[in-house]
C-alpha positions in Angstrom: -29.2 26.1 -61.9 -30.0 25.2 -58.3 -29.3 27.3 -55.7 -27.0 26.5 -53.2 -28.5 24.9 -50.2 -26.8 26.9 -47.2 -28.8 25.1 -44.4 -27.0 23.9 -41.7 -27.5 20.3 -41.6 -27.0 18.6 -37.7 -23.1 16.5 -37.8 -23.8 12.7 -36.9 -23.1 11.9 -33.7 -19.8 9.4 -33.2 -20.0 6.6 -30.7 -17.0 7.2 -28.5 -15.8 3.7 -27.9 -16.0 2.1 -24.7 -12.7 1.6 -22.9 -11.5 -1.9 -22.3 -12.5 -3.2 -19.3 -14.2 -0.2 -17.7 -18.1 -1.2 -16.6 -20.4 1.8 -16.1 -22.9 0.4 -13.4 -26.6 1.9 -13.1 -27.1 4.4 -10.1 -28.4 1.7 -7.9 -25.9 -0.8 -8.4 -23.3 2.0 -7.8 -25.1 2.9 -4.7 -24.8 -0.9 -3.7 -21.3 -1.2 -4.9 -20.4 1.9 -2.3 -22.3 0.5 0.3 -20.3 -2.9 0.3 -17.3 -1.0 0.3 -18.1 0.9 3.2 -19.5 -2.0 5.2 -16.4 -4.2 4.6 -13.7 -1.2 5.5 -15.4 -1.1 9.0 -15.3 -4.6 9.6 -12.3 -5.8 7.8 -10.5 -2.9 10.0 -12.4 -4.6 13.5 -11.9 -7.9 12.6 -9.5 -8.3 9.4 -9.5 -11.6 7.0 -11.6 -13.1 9.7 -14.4 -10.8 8.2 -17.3 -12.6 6.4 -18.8 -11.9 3.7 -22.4 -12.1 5.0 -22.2 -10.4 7.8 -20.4 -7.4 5.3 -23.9 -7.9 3.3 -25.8 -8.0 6.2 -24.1 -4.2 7.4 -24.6 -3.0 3.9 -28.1 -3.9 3.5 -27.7 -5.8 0.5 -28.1 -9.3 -0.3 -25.3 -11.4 -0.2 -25.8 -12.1 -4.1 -24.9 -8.2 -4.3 -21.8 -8.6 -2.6 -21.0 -11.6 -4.9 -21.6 -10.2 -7.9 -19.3 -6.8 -7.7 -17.1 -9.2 -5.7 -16.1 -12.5 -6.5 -14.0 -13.1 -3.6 -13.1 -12.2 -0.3 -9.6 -11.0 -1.6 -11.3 -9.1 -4.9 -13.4 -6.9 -2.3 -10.0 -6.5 0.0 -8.5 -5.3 -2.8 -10.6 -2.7 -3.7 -10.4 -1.6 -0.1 -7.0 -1.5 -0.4 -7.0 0.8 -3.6 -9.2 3.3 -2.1 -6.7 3.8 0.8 -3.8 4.4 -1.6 -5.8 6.7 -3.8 -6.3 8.6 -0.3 -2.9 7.7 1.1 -1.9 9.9 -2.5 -4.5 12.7 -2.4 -2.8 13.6 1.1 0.7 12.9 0.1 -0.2 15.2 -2.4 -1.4 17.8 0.2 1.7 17.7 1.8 4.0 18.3 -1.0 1.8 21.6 -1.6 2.1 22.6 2.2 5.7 21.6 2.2 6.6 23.6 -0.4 4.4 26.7 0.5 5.1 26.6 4.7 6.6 24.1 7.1 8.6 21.4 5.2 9.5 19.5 8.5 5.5 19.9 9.7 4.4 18.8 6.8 6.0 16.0 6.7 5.5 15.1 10.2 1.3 15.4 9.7 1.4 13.2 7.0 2.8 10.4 8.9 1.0 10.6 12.0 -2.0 10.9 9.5 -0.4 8.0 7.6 0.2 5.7 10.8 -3.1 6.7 12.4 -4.9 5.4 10.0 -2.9 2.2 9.6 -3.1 1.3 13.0 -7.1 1.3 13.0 -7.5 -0.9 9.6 -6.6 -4.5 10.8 -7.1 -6.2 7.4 -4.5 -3.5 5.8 -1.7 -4.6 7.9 -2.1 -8.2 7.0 -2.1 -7.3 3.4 1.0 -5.0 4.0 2.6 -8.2 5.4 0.9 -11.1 3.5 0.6 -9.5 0.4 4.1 -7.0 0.0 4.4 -7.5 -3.9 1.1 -6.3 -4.3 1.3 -3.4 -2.3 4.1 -2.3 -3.9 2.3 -2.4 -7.3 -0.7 -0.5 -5.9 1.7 2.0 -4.2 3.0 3.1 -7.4 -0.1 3.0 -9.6 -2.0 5.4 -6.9 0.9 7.6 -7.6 2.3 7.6 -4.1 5.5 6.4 -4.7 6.3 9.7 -6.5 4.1 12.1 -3.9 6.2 10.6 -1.5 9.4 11.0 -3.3 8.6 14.8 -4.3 7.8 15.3 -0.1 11.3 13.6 0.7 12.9 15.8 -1.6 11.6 19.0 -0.4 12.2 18.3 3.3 15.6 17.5 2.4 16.0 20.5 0.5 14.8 22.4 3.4 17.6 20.3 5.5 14.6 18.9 8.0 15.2 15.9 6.5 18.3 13.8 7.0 20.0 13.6 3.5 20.1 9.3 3.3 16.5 8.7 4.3 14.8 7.0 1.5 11.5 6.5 0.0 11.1 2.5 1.5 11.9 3.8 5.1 8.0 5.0 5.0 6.4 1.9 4.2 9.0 0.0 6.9 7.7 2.5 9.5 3.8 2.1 8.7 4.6 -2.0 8.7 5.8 -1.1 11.9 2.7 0.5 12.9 0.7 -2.3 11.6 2.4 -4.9 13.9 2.5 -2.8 17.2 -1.1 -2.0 17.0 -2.2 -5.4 16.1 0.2 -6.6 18.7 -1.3 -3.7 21.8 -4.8 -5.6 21.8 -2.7 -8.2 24.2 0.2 -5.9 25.2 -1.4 -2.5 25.9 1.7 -0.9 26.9 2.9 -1.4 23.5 1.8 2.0 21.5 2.1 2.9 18.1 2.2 6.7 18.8 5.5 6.1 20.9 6.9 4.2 17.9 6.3 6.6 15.4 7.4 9.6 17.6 10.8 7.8 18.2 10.9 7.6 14.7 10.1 10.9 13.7 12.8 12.1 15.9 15.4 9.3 13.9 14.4 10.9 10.8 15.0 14.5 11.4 18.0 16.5 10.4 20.5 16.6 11.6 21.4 12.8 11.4 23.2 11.9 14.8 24.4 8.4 12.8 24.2 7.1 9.3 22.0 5.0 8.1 22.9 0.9 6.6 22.2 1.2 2.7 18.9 0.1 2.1 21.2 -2.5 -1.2 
């Protein structure tokens, strides 16, 4: 009778299958991807739709092919831009809702809209989306997850009564619009400042209420 053969024997390796629509790009062509990106943020924020695509080549050091070939279109590379900023807009909503909770609910809130509107008013090509493009925004708002880091920091600040109790989740992207507007508006009227609109607002916002609110329905 033959002995038992209590080797070890190596398990076969499964191919994990790719997912659907997900490309893994070389180093290189990552490193060319990020670069476009980065190129086309400054300039579409200086000079919004009116950006180019070659000069956004020409700033990334890439050949205009490159930019073409991660990026079909003007509005393809916008809205990759535009997804980055709500996975940021997110990661620091999330920040908030951690330093609500843990310290100031009313400063917490108050440092993530400054942070918010700050950056809004320096991107030019994200305030036309926001007004061009509204649908969309509102799709990418709740994929990032923002829409319910936003809610979560509402909620808290209420809770904490800094908040008036009717504010709601679409007053924040009204205000930022805001923004957008003002600070596209100040390169002709530069006594028109989006940090006095947002500090007006901020002091609306607070509890407690001095009038109610119209029903956003």
């Amino acid at each position: 009778m033959t002995p038992t053969d209590t080797t070890a024997k190596p398990k076969a390796q499964i191919a994990k299958p790719a997912i659907v629509g997900q490309r893994v790009l070389r180093a290189d062509a990552q490193r060319n991807r990020d670069a476009v990106l980065e190129a086309a943020r400054k300039l579409f924020a200086e000079h919004g739709n009116d950006a180019q695509m070659d000069d956004i080549a020409s700033k990334a050091k890439v050949g205009v092919g490159t930019v073409y070939r991660h990026f079909p279109t003007k509005d393809d590379l916008l809205l990759a831009l535009i997804e980055k900023r709500f996975e940021a807009l997110t990661e620091r909503a999330a920040a908030a809702v951690a330093e609500a909770r843990e310290g100031e609910p009313w400063t917490a809130f108050r440092d993530y809209i400054l942070w918010s509107a700050e950056l809004q008013s320096r991107d030019r090509a994200l305030s036309q989306a926001m007004a061009d493009r509204s649908e969309k925004m509102a799709c990418c708002a709740e994929d990032s997850g923002l829409v319910g880091e936003c809610n979560l920091l509402i909620d808290v600040c209420q809770r904490a009564g800094v908040l008036r109790k009717d504010f709601e989740m679409e007053d924040i992207p009204a205000m930022v619009c805001s923004v957008g507007a003002v600070a596209m508006a100040a390169s002709e009227k530069p006594r028109m400042r989006w940090e006095r609109t947002v500090a007006i607002w901020l002091d609306g916002v607070r509890a407690p209420a001095a009038s109610k609110l119209p029903p956003i329905e």
